[in-house]
C-alpha positions as CSV (number, residue, x, y, z in Angstrom):
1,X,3.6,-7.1,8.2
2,X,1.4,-7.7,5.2
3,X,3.0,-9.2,1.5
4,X,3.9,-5.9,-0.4
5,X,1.3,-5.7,-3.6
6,X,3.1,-3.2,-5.2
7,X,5.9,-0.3,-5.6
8,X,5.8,2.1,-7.5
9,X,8.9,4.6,-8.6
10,X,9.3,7.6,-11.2
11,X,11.3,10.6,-12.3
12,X,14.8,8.4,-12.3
13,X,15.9,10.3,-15.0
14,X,18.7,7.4,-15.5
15,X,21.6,8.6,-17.4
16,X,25.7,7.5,-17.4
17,X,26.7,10.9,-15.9
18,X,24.7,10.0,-12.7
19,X,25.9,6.9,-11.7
20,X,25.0,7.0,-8.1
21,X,21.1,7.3,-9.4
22,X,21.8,4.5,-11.3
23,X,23.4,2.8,-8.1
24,X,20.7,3.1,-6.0
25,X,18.2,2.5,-8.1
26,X,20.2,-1.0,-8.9
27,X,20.0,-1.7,-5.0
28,X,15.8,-0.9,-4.8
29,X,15.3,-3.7,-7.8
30,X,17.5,-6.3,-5.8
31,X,16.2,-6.0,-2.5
32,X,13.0,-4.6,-2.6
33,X,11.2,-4.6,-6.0
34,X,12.3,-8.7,-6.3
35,X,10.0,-9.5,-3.3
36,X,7.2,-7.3,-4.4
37,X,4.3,-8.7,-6.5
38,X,4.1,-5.7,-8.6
39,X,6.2,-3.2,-10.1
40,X,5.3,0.3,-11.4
41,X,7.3,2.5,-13.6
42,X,5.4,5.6,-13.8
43,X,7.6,7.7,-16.4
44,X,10.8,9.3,-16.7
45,X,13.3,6.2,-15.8
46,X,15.6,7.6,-18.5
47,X,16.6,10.9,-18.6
48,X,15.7,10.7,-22.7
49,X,15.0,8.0,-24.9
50,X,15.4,8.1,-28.5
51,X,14.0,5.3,-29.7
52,X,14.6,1.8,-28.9
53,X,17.2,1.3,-31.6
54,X,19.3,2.9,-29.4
55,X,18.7,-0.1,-26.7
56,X,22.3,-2.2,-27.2
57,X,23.8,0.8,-25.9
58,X,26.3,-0.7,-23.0
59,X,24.0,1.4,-20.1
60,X,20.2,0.9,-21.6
61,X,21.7,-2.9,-21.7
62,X,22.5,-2.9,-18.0
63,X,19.1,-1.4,-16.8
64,X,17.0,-3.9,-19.3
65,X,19.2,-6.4,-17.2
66,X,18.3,-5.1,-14.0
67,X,14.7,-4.9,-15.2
68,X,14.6,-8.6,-16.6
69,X,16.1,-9.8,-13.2
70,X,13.1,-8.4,-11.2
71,X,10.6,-10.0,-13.6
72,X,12.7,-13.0,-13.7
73,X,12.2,-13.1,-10.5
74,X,8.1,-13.4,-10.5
75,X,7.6,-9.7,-10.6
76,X,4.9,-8.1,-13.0
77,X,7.1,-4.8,-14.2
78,X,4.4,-2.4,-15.4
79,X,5.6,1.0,-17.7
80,X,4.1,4.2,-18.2
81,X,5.6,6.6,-20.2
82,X,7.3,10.2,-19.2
83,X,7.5,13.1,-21.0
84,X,11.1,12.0,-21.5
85,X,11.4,8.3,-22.7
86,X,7.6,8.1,-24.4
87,X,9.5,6.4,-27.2
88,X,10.1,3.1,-25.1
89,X,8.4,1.0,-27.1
90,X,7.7,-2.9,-27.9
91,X,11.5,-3.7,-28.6
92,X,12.6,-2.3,-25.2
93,X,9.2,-3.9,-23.3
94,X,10.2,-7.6,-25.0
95,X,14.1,-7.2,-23.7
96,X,12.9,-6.4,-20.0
97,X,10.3,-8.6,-20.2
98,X,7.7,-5.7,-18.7
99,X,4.3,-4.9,-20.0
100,X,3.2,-1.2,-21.5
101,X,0.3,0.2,-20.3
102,X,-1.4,3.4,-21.4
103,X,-1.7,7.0,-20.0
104,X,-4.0,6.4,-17.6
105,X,-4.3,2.4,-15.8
106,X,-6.3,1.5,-13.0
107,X,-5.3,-1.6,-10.9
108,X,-7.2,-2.9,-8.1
109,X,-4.2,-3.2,-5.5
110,X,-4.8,-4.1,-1.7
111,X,-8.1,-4.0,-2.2
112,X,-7.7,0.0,-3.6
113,X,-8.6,1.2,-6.9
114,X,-5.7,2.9,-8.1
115,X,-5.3,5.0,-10.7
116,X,-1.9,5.4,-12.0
117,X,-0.1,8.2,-14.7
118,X,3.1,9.6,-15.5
119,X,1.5,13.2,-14.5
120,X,2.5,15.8,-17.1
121,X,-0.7,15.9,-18.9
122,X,-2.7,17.5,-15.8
123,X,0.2,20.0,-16.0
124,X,-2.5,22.2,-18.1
125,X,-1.7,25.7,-16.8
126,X,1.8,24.8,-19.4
127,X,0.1,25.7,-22.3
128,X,3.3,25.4,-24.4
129,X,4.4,22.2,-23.0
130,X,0.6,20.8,-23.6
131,X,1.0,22.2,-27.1
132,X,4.4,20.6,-27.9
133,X,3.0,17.5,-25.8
134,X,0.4,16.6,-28.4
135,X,2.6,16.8,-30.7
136,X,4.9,14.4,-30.1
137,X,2.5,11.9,-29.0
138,X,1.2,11.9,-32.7
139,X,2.2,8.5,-34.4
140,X,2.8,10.0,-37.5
141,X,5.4,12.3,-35.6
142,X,7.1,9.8,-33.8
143,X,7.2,7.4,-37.1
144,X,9.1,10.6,-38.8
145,X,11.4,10.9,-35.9
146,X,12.4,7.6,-35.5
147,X,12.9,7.0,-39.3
148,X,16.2,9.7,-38.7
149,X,19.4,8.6,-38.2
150,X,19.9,8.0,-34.0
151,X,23.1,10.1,-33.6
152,X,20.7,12.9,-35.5
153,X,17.9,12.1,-33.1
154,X,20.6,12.0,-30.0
155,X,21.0,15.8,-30.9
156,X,17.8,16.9,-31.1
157,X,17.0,15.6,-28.0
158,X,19.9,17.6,-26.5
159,X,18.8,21.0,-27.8
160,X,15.7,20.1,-27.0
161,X,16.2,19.7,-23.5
162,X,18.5,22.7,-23.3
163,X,15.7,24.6,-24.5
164,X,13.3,23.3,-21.7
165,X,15.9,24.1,-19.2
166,X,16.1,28.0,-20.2
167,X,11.9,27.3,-20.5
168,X,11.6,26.1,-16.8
169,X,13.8,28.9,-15.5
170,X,10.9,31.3,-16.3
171,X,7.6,29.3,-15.3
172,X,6.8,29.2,-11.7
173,X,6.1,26.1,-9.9
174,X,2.4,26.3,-10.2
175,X,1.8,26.7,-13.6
176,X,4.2,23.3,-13.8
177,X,2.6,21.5,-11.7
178,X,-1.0,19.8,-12.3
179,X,-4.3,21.6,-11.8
180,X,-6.9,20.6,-9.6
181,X,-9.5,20.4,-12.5
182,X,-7.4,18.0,-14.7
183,X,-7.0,15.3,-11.1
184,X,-10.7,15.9,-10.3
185,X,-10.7,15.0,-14.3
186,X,-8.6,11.8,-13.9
187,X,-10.7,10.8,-10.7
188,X,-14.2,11.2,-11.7
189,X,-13.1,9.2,-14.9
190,X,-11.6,6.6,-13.7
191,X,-13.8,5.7,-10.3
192,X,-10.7,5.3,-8.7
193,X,-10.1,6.0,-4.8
194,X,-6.1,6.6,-4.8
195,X,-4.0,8.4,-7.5
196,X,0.1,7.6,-8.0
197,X,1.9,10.0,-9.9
198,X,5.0,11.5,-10.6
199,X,6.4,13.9,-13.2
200,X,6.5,17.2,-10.8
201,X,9.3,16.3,-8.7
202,X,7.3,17.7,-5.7
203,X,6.7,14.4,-3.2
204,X,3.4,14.7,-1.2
205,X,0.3,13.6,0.0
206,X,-2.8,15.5,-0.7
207,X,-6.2,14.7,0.2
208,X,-8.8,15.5,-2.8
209,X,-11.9,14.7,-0.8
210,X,-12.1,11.5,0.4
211,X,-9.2,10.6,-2.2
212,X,-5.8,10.1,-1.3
213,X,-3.5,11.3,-4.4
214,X,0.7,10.4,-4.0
215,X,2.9,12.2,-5.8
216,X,6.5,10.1,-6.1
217,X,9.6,12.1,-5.5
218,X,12.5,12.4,-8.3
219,X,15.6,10.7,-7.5
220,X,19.1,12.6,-7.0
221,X,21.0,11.1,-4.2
222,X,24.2,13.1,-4.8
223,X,21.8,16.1,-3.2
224,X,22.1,18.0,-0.4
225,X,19.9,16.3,1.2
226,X,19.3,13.2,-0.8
227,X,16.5,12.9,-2.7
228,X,14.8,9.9,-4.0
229,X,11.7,6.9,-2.9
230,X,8.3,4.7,-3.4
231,X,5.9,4.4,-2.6
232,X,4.2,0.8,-1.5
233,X,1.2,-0.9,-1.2
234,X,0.3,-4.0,1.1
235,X,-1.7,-6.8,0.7
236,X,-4.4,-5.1,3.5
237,X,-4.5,-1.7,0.8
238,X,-2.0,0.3,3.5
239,X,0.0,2.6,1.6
240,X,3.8,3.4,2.6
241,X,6.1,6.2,1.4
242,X,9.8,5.5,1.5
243,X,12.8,7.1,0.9
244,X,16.1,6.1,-0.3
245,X,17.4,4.1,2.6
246,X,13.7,2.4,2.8
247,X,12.5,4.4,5.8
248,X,8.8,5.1,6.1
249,X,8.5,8.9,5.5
250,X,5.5,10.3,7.9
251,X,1.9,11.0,6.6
């Protein structure tokens, strides 16, 4: 079996209250993402973030650990941002010792050009969400926000997502989940052969073409069944999809 290249995981949603998520995500670091030349965080590893004052908190502490072991370790840790923790900033990237990208990165991987994203700005049938998206990815927004107090912050956040809870219950899947146009978008713009993505919670392959786009699964493994995974990449470009206990999930 080839050298793995790179993993790639999203949609952890990492929080105290779910400590088995945090459990198992512990376990993938230690014995798979340490002997992996790559890692990619594609978005959503916290369930929020508020800012990265908020990163000597006794739980962010522990995952920056885990983080810094794996790059300790030889491991380039890569971070995009979700629609959830797009605060994670330079502070944060210093303590875990992992490098920000933007958006939208390609990587040449196995001999692949990959293009990798978080996923929820293809979600463009959401017009709210896209509206309230560009928003707070203004700098001048997110310099005002992070100027409040955290604890003020902390509770925004918290009505926030409340509100996008009773939001979700009314949208159907498909106006969630990205649009054809906005992935032919990302593909014709970036010349790149395999897309990675999360953000949609809806694991799958899907052939666009003669492109191969993933879509990683969220990660809940108190579920009935349990749900979480990555997705690899070999030295000879093969691409794996794997779920919680590291099995190959069929093409």
């Amino acid at each position: 079996m080839s050298e793995v290249c790179a993993l790639f995981v999203s949609d952890l949603h990492l929080q105290p209250a779910h400590p088995a998520t945090s459990t198992a995500f512990f376990g993938f670091l230690e014995r798979h993402a340490r002997h992996a030349q790559q890692l990619y965080l594609l978005g959503d590893l916290f369930e929020y973030w508020a800012g990265d004052d908020d990163i000597a908190d006794p739980f962010h502490q522990q995952v920056v650990a885990a983080l810094r072991a794996v790059s300790d370790a030889g491991v380039a840790v890569y971070w995009i941002a979700g629609n959830r923790d797009f605060l994670v900033g330079a502070r944060f990237a210093e303590a875990a010792n992992l490098t920000l990208l933007p958006e939208t990165w390609v990587a040449d991987i196995g001999g692949r050009q990959v293009v990798v994203l978080h996923g929820d700005a293809q979600c463009t049938q959401d017009i709210k969400y896209m509206e309230f998206r560009a928003m707070v990815r203004q700098p001048a927004w997110q310099q005002q926000f992070t100027a409040m107090p955290l604890a003020q912050r902390k509770a925004i956040v918290e009505g926030l997502r409340a509100d996008s809870r009773k939001e979700q219950s009314g949208k159907s899947y498909e106006v969630m989940d990205v649009t054809p146009e906005a992935i032919a978008e990302v593909f014709a713009q970036t010349g790149a052969s395999v897309m990675i993505h999360g953000h949609t919670h809806r694991p799958a392959l899907h052939h666009v073409g003669d492109k191969l786009r993933y879509v990683l699964p969220d990660w809940e493994p108190d579920a009935t069944p349990p749900r979480g995974g990555w997705i690899a990449i070999d030295a000879d470009g093969v691409i794996t999809r794997h779920d919680l206990s590291g099995a190959v999930i069929l093409q």
